[in-house]
LOBANU-139345 format. One record per residue: residue number from 1; y, x, z of N, C-alpha, C, O, CB in turn; residue in three letters. Coordinates in steps of 0.2 Angstrom, whole numbers. Glycine has a CB too. Layout:
> NUM  Y  X  Z  Y  X  Z  Y  X  Z  Y  X  Z  Y  X  Z  ALA
...
This chain:
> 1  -29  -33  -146  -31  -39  -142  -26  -45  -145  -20  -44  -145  -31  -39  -135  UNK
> 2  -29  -49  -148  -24  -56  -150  -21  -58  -145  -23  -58  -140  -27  -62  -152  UNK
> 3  -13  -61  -145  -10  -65  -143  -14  -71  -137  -14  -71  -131  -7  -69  -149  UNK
> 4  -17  -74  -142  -20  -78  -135  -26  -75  -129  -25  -76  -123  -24  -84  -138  UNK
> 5  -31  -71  -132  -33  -66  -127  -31  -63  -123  -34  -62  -117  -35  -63  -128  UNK
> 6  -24  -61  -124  -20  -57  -120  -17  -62  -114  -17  -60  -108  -13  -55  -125  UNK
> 7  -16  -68  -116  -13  -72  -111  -18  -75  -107  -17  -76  -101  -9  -77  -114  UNK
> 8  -24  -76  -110  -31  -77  -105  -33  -70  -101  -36  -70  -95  -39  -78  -111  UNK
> 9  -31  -64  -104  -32  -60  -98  -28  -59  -93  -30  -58  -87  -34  -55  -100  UNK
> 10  -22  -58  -94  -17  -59  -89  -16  -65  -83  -13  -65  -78  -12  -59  -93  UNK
> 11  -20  -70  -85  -21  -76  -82  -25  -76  -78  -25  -79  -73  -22  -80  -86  UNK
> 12  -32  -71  -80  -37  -71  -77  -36  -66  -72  -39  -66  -67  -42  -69  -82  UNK
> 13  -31  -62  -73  -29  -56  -68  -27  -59  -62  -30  -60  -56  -22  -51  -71  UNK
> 14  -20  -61  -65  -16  -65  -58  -19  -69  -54  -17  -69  -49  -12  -70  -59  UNK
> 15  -24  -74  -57  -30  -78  -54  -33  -74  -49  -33  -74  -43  -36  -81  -61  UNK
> 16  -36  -68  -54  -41  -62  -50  -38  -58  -43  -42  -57  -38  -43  -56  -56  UNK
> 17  -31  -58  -45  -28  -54  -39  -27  -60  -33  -27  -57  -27  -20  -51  -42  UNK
> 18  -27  -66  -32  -27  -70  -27  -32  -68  -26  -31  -63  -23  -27  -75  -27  UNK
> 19  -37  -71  -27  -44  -71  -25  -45  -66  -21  -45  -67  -15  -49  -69  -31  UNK
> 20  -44  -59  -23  -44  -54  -20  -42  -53  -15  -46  -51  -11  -42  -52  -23  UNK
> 21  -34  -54  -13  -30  -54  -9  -32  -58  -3  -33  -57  3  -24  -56  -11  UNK
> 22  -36  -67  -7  -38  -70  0  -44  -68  2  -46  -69  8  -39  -77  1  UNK
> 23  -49  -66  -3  -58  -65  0  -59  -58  0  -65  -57  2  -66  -68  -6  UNK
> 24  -56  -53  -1  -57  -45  -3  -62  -46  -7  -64  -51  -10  -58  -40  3  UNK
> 25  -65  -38  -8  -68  -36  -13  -76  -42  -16  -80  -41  -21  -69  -28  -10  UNK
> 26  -76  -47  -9  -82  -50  -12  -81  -57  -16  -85  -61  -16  -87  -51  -5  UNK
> 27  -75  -58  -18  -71  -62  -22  -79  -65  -27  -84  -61  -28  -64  -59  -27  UNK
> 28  -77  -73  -29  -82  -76  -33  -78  -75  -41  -72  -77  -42  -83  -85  -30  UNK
> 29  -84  -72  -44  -83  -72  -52  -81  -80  -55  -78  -82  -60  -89  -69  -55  UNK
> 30  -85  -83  -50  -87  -90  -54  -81  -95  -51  -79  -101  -53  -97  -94  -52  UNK
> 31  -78  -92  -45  -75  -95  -43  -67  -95  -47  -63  -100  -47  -75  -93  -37  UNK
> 32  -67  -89  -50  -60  -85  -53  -61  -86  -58  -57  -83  -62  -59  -78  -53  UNK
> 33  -66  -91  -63  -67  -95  -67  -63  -102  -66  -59  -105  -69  -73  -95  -68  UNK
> 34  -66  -103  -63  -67  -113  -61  -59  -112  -59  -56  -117  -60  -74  -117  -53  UNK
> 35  -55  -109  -57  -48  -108  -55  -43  -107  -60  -39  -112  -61  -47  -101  -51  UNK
> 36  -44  -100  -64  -41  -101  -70  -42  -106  -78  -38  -107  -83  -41  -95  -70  UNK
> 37  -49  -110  -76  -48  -116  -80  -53  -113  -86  -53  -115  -92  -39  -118  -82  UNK
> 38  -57  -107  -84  -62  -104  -92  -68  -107  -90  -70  -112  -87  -62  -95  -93  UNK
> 39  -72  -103  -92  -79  -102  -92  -79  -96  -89  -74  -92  -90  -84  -102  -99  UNK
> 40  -86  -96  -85  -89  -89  -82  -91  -85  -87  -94  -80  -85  -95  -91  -76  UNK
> 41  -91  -85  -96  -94  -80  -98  -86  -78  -102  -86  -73  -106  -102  -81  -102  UNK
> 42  -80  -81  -101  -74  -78  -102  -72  -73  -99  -71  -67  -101  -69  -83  -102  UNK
> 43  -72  -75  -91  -73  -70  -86  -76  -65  -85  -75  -61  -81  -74  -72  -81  UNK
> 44  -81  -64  -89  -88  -58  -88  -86  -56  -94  -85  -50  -93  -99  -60  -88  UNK
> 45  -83  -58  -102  -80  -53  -108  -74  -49  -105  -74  -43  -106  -77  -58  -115  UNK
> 46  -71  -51  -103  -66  -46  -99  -66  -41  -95  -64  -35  -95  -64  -47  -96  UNK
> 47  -70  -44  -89  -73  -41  -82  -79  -43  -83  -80  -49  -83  -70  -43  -75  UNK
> 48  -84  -36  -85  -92  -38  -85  -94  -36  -77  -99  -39  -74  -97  -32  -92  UNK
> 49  -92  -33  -74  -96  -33  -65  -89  -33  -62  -84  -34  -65  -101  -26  -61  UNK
> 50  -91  -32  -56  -86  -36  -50  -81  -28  -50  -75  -28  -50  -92  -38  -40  UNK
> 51  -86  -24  -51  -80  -17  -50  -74  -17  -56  -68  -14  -56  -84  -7  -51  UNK
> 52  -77  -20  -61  -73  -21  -68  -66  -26  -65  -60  -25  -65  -78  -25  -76  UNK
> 53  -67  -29  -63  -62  -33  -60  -59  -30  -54  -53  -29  -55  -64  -40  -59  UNK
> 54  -60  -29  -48  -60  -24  -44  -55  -18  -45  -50  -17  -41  -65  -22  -43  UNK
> 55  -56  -14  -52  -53  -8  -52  -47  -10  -59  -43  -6  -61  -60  -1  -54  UNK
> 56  -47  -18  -62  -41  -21  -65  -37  -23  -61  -31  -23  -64  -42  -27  -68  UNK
> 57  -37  -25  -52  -33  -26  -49  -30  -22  -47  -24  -21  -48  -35  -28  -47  UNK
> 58  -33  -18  -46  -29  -11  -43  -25  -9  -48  -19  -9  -48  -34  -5  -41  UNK
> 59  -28  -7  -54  -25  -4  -58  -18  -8  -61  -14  -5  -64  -31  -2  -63  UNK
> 60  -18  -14  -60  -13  -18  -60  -7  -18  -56  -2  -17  -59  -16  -23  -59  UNK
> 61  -8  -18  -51  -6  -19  -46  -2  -9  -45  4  -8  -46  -13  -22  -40  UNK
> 62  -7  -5  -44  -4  1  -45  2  3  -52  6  8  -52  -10  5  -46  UNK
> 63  2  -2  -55  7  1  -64  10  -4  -59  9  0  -54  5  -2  -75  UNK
> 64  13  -9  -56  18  -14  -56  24  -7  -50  30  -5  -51  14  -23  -52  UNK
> 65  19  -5  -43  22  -2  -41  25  6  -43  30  9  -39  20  -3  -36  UNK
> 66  22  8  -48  25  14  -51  30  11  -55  35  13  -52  20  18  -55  UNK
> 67  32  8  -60  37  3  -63  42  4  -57  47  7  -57  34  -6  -63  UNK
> 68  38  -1  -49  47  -1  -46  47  7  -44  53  8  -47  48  -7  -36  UNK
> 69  46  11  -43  47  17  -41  51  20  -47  55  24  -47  39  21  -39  UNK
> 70  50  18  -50  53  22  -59  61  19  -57  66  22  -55  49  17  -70  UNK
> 71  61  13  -56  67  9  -57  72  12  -51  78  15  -52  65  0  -57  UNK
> 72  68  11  -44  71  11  -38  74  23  -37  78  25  -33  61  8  -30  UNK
> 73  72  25  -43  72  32  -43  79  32  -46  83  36  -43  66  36  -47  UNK
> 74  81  27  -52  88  29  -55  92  26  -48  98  28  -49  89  25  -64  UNK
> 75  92  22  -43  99  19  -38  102  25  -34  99  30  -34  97  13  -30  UNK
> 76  109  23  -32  110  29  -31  110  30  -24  115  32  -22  115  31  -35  UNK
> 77  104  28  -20  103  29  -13  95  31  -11  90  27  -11  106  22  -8  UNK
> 78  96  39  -10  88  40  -11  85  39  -3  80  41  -2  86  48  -14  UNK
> 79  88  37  0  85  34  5  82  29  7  78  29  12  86  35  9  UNK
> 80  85  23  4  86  18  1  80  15  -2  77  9  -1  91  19  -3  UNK
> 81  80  19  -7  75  21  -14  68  22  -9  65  17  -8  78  30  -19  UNK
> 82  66  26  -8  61  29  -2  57  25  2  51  24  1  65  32  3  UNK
> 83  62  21  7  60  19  12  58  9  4  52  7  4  68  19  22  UNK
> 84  63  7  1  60  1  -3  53  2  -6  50  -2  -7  64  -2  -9  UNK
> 85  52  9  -8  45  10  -10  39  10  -7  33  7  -9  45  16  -12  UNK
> 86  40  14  -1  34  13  4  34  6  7  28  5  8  35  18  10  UNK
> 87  39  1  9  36  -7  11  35  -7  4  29  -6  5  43  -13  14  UNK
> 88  35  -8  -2  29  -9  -8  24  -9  -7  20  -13  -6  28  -7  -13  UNK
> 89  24  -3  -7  17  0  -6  11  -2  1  5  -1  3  18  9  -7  UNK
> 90  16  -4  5  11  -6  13  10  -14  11  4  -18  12  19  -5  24  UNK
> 91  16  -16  9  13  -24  8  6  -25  5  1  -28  7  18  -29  4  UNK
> 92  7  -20  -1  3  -22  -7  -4  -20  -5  -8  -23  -7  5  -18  -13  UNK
> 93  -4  -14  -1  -10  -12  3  -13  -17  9  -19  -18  10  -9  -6  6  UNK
> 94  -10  -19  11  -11  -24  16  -13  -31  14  -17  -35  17  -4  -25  19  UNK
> 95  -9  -33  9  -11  -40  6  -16  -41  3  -20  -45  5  -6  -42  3  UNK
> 96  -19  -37  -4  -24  -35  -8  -30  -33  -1  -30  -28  2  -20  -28  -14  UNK
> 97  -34  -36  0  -39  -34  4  -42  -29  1  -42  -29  -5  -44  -40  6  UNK
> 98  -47  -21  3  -50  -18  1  -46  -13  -3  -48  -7  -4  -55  -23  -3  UNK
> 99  -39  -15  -5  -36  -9  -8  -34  -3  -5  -33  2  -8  -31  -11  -10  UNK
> 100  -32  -4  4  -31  0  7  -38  5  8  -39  12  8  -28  -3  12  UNK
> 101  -43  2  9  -50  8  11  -53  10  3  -57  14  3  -58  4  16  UNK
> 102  -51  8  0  -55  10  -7  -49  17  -9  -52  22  -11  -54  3  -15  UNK
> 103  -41  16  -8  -37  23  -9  -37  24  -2  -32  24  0  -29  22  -12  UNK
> 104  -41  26  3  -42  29  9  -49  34  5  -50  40  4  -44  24  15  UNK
> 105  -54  28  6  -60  33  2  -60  38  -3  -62  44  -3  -65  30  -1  UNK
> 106  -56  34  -8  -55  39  -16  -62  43  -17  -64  48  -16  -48  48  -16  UNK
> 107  -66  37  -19  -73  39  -23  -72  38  -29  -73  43  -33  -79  35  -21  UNK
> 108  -71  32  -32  -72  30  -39  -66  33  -40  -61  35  -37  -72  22  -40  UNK
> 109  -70  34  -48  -63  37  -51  -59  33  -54  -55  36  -58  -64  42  -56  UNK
> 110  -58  27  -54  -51  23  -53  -48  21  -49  -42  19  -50  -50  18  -55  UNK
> 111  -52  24  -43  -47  23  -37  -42  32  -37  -36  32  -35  -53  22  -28  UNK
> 112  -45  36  -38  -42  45  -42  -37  44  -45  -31  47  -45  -47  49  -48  UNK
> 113  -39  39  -48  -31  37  -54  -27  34  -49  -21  35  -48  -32  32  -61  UNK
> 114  -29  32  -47  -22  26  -44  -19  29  -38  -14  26  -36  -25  17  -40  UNK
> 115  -22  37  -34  -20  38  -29  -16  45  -34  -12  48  -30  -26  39  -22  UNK
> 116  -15  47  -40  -13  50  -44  -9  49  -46  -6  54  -47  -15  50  -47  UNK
> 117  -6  41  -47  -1  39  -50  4  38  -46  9  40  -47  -1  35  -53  UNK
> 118  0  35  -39  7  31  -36  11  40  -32  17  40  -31  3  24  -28  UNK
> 119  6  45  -30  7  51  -29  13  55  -35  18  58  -33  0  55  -30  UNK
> 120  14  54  -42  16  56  -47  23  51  -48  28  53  -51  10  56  -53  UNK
> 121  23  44  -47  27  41  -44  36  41  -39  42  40  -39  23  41  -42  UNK
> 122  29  42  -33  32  43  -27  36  52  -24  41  53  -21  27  41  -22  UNK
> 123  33  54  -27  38  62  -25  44  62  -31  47  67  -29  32  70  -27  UNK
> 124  46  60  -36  53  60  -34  57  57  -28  61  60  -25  55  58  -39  UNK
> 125  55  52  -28  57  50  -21  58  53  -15  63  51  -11  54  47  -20  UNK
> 126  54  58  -14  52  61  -8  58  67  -9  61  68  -4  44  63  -8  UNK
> 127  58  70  -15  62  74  -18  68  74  -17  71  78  -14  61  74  -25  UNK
> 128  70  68  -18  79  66  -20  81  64  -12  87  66  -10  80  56  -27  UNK
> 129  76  61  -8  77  60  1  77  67  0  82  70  -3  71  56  6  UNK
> 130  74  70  3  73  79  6  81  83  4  84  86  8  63  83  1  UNK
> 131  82  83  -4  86  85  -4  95  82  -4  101  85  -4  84  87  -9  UNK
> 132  94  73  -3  101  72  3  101  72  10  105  68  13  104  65  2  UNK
> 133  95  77  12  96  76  21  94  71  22  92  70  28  104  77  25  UNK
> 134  94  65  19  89  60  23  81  57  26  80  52  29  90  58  21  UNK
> 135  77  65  24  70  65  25  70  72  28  72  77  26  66  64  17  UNK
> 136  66  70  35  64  75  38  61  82  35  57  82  30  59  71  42  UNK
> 137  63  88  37  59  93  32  52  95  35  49  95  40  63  100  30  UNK
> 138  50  96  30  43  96  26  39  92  27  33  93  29  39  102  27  UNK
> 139  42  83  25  37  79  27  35  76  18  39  74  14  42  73  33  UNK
> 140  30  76  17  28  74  10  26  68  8  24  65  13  24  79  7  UNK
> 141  25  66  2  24  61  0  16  59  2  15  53  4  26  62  -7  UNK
> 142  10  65  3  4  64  3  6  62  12  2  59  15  -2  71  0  UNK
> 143  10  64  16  10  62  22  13  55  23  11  53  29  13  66  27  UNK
> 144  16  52  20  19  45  21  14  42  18  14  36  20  26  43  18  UNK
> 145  7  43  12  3  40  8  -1  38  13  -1  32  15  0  43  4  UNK
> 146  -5  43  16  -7  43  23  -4  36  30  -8  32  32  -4  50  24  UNK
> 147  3  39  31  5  34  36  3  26  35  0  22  39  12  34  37  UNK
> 148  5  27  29  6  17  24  -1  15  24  -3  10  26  10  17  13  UNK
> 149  -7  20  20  -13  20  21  -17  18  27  -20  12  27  -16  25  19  UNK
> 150  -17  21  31  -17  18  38  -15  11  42  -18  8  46  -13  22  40  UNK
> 151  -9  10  40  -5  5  42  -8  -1  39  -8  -7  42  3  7  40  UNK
> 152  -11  -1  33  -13  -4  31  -19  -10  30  -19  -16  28  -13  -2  30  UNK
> 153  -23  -4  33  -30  -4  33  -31  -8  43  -36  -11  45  -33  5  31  UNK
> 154  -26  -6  45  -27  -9  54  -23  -16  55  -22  -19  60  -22  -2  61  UNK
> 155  -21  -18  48  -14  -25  47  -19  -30  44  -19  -36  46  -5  -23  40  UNK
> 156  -23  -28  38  -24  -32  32  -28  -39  34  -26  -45  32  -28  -28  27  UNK
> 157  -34  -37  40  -36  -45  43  -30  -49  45  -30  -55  46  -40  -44  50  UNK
> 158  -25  -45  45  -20  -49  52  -19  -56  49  -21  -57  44  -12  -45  54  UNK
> 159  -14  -61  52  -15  -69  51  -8  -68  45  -8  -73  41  -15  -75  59  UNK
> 160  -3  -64  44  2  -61  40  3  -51  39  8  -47  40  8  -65  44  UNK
> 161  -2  -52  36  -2  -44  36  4  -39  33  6  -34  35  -8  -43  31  UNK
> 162  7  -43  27  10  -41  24  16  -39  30  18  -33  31  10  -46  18  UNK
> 163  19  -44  34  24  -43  38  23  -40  43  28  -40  47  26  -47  40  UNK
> 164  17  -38  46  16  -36  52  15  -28  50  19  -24  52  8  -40  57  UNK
> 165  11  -27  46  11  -20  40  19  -17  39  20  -11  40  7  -24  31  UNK
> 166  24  -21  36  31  -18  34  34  -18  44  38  -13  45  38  -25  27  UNK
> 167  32  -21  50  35  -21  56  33  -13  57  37  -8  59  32  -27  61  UNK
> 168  26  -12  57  24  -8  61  26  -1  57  25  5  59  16  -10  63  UNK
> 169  29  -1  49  31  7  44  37  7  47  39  12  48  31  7  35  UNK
> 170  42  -1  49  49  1  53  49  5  58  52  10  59  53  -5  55  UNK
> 171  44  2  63  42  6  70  42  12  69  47  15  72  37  6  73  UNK
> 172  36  15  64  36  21  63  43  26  61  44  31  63  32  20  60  UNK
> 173  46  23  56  52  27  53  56  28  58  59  34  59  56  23  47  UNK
> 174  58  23  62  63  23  66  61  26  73  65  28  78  66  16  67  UNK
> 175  54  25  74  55  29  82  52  22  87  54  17  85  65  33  85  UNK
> 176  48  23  91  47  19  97  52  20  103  55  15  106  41  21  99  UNK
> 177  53  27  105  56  28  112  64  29  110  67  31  105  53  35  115  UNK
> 178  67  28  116  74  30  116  78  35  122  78  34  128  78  24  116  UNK
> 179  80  41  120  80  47  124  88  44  125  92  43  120  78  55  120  UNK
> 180  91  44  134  94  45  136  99  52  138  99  56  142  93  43  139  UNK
> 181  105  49  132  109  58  137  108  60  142  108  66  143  116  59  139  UNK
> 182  108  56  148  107  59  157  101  60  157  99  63  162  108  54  163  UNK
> 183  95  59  154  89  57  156  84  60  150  80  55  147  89  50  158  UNK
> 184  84  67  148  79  68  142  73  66  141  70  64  146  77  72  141  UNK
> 185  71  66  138  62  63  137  58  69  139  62  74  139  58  61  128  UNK
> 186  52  71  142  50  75  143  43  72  141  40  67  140  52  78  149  UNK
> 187  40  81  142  32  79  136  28  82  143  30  85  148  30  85  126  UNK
> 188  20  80  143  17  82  149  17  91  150  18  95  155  7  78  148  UNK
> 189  17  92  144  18  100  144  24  104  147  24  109  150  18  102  137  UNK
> 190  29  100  145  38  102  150  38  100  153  44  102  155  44  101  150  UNK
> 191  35  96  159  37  92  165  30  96  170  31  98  176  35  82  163  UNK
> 192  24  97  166  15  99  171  13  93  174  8  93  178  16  105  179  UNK
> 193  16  86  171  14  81  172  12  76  167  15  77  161  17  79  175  UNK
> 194  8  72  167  6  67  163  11  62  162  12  60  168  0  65  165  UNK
> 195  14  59  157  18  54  157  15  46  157  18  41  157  22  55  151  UNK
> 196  9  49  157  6  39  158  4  39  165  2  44  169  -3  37  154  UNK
> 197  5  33  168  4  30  173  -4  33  176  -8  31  173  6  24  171  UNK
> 198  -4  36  181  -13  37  184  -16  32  186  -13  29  190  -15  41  190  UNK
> 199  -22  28  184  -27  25  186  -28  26  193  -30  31  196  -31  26  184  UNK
> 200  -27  18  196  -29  17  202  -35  17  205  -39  13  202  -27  13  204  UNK
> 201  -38  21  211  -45  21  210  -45  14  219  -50  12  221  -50  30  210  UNK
């Protein structure tokens, strides 16, 4: 690809990835024209349908956060390392509309790839935690994919997704409840009681 094509498509990306981010998957072609300053058949030589652009984003978007996972793998705090990877990956699911249920579904097979890499990725990570005692054992990479997937997909309408999405993976990491020395937590099963409040009739 020539020099300048190159820079028309990258242009077209970044353009494309807005779009994205504000309309989800039903983003205007013609709109992501008239934005980045081309013609709508510049936009269709690149991206000929909507999935072609759809699965550039992603696929975009997936190399940037494998990149930080590469980099975030050589520091020397793998918990550190870990927990900066997964707010990546929640923002990025959160912010990008449609990215979180397309790697929930994993139909298309560029969505295969992308749940592939960031998997191929992220388990060093998982690796280098688990083995300084700072990661729960036997908690894996496909189960924090999972959590962040989730997390994502119940944030992304939200009016700041991105921030409400990284609030609610802190919650999670850290725990909601707090267990008193005097006063243990007890579960309905150790107690023969229910810990929620009963309905008044």
């Amino acid at each position: 690809m020539r020099a300048d094509a190159r820079r028309n498509y990258e242009h077209l990306l970044e353009v494309a990835a807005q779009a994205v981010a504000e309309q989800g998957a039903d983003a205007s072609l013609e709109q992501i024209a008239r934005t980045a300053g081309v013609g709508s058949g510049t936009v269709r030589r690149h991206f000929p349908t909507r999935h072609a652009l759809l699965e550039a984003v992603f696929r975009d978007r997936i190399g940037a956060l494998c990149a930080q996972a590469r980099e975030l793998a050589a520091g020397p705090d793998p918990r550190t390392a870990l927990v900066d990877f997964l707010v990546a990956i929640t923002r990025a699911a959160a912010t990008i509309r449609g990215l979180a249920e397309a790697l929930n579904r994993s139909r298309a097979e560029g969505v295969y790839c992308a749940s592939d890499q960031l998997s191929e990725a992220g388990e060093p990570l998982v690796r280098r935690a688990a083995e300084a005692g700072v990661l729960a054992p036997g908690v894996t990479f496909a189960d924090l994919s999972t959590l962040v997937t989730g997390i994502a997909l119940v944030t992304e309408k939200d009016s700041d997704p991105a921030a409400t999405a990284t609030r609610l993976l802190s919650l999670a990491m850290t725990g909601f409840t707090i267990t008193s020395p005097r006063q243990p937590l007890t579960t309905a099963s150790s107690s023969g009681s229910s810990p929620w409040p009963r309905a008044r009739h």
